[in-house]
C-alpha positions, 0 to 999 in steps of 0.5 A: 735169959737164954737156952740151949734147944736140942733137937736129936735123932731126927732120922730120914732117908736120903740120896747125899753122897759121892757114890753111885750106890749112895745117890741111886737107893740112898742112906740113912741119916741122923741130924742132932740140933742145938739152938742158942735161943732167948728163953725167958719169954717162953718160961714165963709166958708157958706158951710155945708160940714164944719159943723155938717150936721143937715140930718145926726145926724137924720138919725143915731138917727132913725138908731139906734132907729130902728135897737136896742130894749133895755130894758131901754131908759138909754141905747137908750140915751147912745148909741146914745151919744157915736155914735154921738161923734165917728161919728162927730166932736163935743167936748159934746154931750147931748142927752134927749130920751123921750118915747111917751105914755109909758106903765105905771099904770096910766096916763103919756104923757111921760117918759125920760131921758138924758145924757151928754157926753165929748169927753175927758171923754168918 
């Protein structure tokens, strides 16, 4: 059997962007998971230990946004992506990186992007 895990609106502060400012004090960002993952064992076994540990997807989301500044949130989003597959046990992963209040010329709430990768395309 398999699921669909999601894990959104993980929040942190980090220093990704083209600009001066944005690299210097930082922006908000949002990350929302879904994972592609065997369930079954999980639903019948009731234990946590045999499934995708919502605790530890977020824990290396804000891992990895707080240790690295890349240029664009393309690469934040890839990154994560490809951690995620290598560190649990799912079949896709998607991840949408959205950039709170980003520096632009004028008035956004927000900037985004997201990505979609396979274990068996990767």
């Amino acid at each position: 059997m398999t699921g669909e895990i999601s894990v959104r609106g993980i929040r942190f502060h980090a220093f990704h962007g083209l600009t001066k400012l944005e690299r210097k004090i930082g922006v908000r960002h949002r990350v929302d998971v879904d994972l592609v993952a065997p369930i079954g064992r999980a639903a019948e076994s009731d234990r946590v230990e045999d499934t995708i540990d919502y605790r530890q997807v977020h824990d290396l989301v804000v891992k990895i946004g707080r240790e690295n500044s890349f240029h664009l949130i393309e690469t934040l989003a890839v990154r994560i992506a490809r951690e995620l597959l290598s560190t649990f046990s799912c079949e896709r992963v998607r991840v949408a990186v959205q950039k709170e209040t980003p520096v632009v010329d004028g008035i956004v709430d927000s900037v985004g992007v997201s990505v979609t990768l396979d274990r068996e395309t990767t």
